[in-house]
N, C-alpha and C positions, 0 to 999 in steps of 0.2 A: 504493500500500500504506500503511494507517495503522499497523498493527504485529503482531507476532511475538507466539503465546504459544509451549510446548512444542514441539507438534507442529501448530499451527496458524498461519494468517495471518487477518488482520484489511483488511480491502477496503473501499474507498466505493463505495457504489450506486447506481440509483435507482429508487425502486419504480414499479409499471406506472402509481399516481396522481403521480405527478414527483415524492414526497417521497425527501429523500437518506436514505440507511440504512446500517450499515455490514455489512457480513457475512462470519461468519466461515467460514472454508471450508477442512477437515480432508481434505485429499489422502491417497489409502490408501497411495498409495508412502510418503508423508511418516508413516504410520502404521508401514506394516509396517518400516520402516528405524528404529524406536525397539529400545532393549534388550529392553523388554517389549511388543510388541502387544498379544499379548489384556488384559494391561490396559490399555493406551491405549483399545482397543476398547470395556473393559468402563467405562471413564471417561466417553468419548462417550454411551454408551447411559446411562448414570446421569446426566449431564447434562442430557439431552434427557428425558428422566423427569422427573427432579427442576423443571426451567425451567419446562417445561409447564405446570403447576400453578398456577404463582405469580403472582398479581397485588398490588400494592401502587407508590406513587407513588415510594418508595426503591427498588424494585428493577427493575434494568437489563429490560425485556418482550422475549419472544419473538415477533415478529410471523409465520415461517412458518420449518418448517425442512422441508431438501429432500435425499433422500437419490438418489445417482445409483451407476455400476456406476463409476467413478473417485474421487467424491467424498460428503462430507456439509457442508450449509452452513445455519447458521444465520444468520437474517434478523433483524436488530435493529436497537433506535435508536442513530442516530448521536449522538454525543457529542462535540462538537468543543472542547470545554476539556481534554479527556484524562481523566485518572487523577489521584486526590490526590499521587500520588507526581509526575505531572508537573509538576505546580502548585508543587510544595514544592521541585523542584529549580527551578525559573523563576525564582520568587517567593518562596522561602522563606527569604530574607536580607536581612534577619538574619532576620525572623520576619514570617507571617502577620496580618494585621489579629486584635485580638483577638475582633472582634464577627464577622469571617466565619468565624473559627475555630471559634467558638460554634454557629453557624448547623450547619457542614457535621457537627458533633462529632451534634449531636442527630438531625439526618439518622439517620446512619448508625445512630445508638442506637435510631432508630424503625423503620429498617428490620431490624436484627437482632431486635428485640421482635416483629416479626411474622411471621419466620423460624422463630423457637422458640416462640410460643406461640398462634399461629393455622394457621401452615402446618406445624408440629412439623418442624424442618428446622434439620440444623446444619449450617453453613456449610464450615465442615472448611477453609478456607482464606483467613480474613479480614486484606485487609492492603492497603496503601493504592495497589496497582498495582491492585486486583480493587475498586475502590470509583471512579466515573466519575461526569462531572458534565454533564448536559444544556445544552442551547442558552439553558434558562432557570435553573442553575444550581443547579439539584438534583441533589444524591447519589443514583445508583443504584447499589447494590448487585449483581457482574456475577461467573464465574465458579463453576459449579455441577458441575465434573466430582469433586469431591472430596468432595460434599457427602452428606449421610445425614439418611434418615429414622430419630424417633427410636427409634423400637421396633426398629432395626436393630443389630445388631451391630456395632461400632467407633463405634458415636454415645455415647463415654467422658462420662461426669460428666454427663448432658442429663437425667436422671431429673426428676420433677416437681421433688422437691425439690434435685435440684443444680443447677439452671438460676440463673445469675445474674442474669436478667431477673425471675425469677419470686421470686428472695431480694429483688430490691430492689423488689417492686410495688409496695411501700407508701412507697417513698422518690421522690419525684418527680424528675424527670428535668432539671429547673430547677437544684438544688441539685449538681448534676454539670455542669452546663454555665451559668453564670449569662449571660453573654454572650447568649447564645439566644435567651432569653424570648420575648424580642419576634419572634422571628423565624419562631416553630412551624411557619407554614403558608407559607411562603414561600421561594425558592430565591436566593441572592445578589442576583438582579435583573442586567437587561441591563448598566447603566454599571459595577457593582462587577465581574461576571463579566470584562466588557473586560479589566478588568486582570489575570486569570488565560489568557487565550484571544490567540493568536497566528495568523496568518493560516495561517501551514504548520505550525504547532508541537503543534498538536492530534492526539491519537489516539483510536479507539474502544478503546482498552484492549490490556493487551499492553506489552510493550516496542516503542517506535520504534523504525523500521528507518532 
């Protein structure tokens, strides 16, 4: 088990081509035994709506999801660095390098710019357990049961004009993270990632069990 969310757990796998994957797998006991099912229910379903859609190099991919009369599991990449939030408690003392800092801060800025203003999609739960780092040390953006289309009701403040991304289009994304620059198309890299990635320490997202 790589870890716990809610109502779900998080699994290594591996796909029928031998690549590892991790997958999350929402047991209906573990459903119906929440305060609220049909919203859990109704979370799952907006999940898997919402995920579907989405492609970009920060956000965490959907590769297959699979509904059965027991369960639902979503089929993803595995992320063997974990979650920023793992990383920050590992590594985060006293403080993060300032130039990987920079790196992962722009990530995440690029993936929520094409949240809100190519897939029109708010996040509805950004925070650095639900932000994951690949084998090559790119931020993907993971966690889409919360999430809203913007023409949807409860998508607060995401109008064209209230969108933060779209107030600051004209201000470059350099001047908010100077650190970066150099790093726009690039993921930490093998030897820096080393030093965030532990042999068993790693999870696909989720709190560790």
């Amino acid at each position: 088990t790589l870890g716990h969310g809610g109502f779900s757990t998080v699994k290594k796998g591996v796909s029928p081509s031998g690549d590892v994957v991790a997958i999350k797998c929402i047991k209906r006991t573990d459903v119906d035994s929440q305060d609220d099912p049909e919203e859990c229910r109704r979370q799952l379903d907006n999940e898997l709506d919402v995920w579907r859609g989405l492609n970009h190099e920060h956000v965490l991919p959907l590769f297959t999801f699979e509904r059965t009369l027991d369960a639902d599991y979503f089929v993803t990449l595995y992320c063997p660095a974990g979650s920023l939030f793992d990383i920050l408690k590992r590594d985060g003392r006293p403080a993060l390098a300032q130039d990987d800092t920079g790196t992962l801060f722009r990530q995440v800025v690029r993936g929520l710019r094409y949240l809100h203003e190519q897939a029109r999609i708010v996040h509805g739960d950004i925070k650095m357990e639900n932000v994951l780092l690949d084998e090559a040390g790119v931020c993907r953006i993971s966690d889409f049961g919360l999430s809203r289309h913007m023409a949807e009701p409860g998508a607060i403040g995401m109008a064209e004009e209230g969108c933060f991304c779209n107030r600051e289009r004209e201000r470059p994304i350099e001047h908010c993270a100077p650190a970066a620059h150099s790093y726009a198309n690039e993921g930490l890299g093998a030897e820096r990632l080393r030093r965030y990635t532990t042999v068993s320490g790693g999870s696909a997202g989720g709190r560790r069990s």
